[in-house]
Every structure is written in structure tokens, then in C-alpha cells.
C-alpha distance (Angstrom), angle and dihedral (degrees) to the residues before:
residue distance angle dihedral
X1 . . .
X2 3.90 . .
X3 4.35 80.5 .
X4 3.82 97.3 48.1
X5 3.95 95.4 47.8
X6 4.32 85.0 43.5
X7 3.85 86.2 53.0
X8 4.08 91.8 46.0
X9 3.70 91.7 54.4
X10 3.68 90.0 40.8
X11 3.47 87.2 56.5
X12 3.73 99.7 49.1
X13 3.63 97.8 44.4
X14 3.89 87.7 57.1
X15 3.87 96.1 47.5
X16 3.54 86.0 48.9
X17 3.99 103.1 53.5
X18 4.21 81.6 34.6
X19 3.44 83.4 59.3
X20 3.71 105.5 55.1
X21 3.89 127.5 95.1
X22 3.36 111.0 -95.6
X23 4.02 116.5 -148.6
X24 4.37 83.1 -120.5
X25 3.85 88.9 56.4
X26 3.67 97.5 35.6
X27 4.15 97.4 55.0
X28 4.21 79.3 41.9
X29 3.59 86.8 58.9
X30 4.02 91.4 50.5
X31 3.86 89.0 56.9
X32 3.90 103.3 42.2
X33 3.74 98.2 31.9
X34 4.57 117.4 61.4
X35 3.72 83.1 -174.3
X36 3.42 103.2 47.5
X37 4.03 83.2 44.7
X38 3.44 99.9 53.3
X39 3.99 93.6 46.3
X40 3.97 85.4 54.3
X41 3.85 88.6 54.3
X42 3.48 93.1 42.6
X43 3.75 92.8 50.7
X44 3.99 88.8 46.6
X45 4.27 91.3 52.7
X46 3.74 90.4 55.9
X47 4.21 93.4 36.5
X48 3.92 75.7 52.3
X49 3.64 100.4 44.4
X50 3.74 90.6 51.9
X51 3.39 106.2 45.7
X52 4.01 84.5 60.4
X53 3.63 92.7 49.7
X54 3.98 105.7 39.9
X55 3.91 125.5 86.2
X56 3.89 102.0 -107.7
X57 3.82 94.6 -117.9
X58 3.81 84.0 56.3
X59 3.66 99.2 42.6
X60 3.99 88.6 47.5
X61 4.20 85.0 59.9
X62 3.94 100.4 55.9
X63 4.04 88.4 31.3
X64 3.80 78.5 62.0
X65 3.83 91.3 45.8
X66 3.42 92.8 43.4
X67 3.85 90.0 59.5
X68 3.63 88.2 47.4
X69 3.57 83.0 63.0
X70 3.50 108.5 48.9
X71 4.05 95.7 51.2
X72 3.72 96.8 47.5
X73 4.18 125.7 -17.0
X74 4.04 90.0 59.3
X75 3.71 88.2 62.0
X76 3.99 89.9 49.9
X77 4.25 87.2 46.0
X78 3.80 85.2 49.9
X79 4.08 93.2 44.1
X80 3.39 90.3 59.8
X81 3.64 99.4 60.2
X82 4.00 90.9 37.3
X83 3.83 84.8 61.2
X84 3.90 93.6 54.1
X85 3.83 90.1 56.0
X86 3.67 100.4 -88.7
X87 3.87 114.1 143.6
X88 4.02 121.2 -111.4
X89 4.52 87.1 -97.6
X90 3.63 89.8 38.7
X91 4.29 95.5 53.0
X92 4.05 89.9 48.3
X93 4.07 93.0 39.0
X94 3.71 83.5 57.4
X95 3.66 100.0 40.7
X96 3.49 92.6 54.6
X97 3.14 99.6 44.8
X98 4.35 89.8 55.4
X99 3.99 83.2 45.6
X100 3.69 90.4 59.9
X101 3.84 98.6 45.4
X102 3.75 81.0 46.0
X103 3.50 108.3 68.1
X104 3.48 106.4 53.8
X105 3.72 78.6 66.0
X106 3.60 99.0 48.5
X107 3.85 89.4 46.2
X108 3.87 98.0 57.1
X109 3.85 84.2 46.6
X110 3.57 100.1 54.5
X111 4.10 87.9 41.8
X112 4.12 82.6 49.6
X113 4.00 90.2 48.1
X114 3.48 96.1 -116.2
């Protein structure tokens, strides 16, 4: 039993890190995919915008979040659309897209102390 549940979790934990966007695959994406690069430009401008805008000890909290989200949660954000149909491009197009309308949110909360 103890071997079955160790190869389950095995199995997960490799699907999982197989499953991530590697930096190869994501600058492939930017050169096959005009969605997926205008979403990553789009996402840059308001990054951009923000960081000029913020308090520094604010910015430094969602640039922390922000890398939070690139090694791990914007994988989740793109599972979820992968597991209503949407292809592989089409999941992290629309994840990045939601992460850019996002953090303008974020932002004013974290200046707001929420």
C-alpha cells in the first residue's frame, strides 16, 4: 500500500513540474502565438505603468506576488482554462490577460492595506 500511494504522489509531483511553462516554451509561445504576444505586452504596459506609480515598499509586495505567480499560480490560472477545453496557447493567452487586469487591483489594495 505504502508503495502504491509513494508511486501516486510520485506521479503527481512529476505531471505537475511537467506541466509548468518553461521559459523555452514560453518565449516560443511569443513567436508562434499574436495573441499570446500581445497579452504579454499588455501585461508588461500595466507591470510598467505600476511600477512608476506605486510607493516602492508597495511595489516590492506585488513584485513579490507577481513572482509567486510566474513560478507556480500562472500554471494553476492557465489549468483552469486547459480543463474547460481551451488549448495549451489559448489557457496562458487568457491567464495573462486576467493577470494583467488584475494587478491594478491588487496594487490599490496593497496601497489601501488590504
Amino acid at each position: 500500500m505504502k508503495r502504491l500511494l509513494s508511486a501516486v504522489l510520485l506521479t503527481l509531483i512529476l505531471a505537475g513540474s511537467a506541466f509548468g511553462l518553461s521559459d523555452r516554451e514560453y518565449l516560443k509561445m511569443k513567436r508562434s502565438s499574436k495573441e499570446f504576444a500581445r497579452a504579454d505586452r499588455n501585461l508588461t504596459r500595466v507591470w510598467n505603468r505600476l511600477e512608476d506609480r506605486m510607493p516602492g515598499w508597495a511595489f516590492k509586495i506585488l513584485r513579490d506576488e507577481q513572482r509567486d505567480w510566474i513560478n507556480g499560480w500562472r500554471d494553476e490560472d492557465a489549468r483552469m482554462y486547459m480543463e474547460k477545453g481551451y488549448s495549451r496557447v489559448e489557457a496562458y493567452t487568457m491567464a495573462t490577460d486576467d493577470r494583467a487586469e488584475y494587478l491594478p487591483k491588487r496594487a490599490r489594495a496593497i496601497i489601501n492595506g488590504d
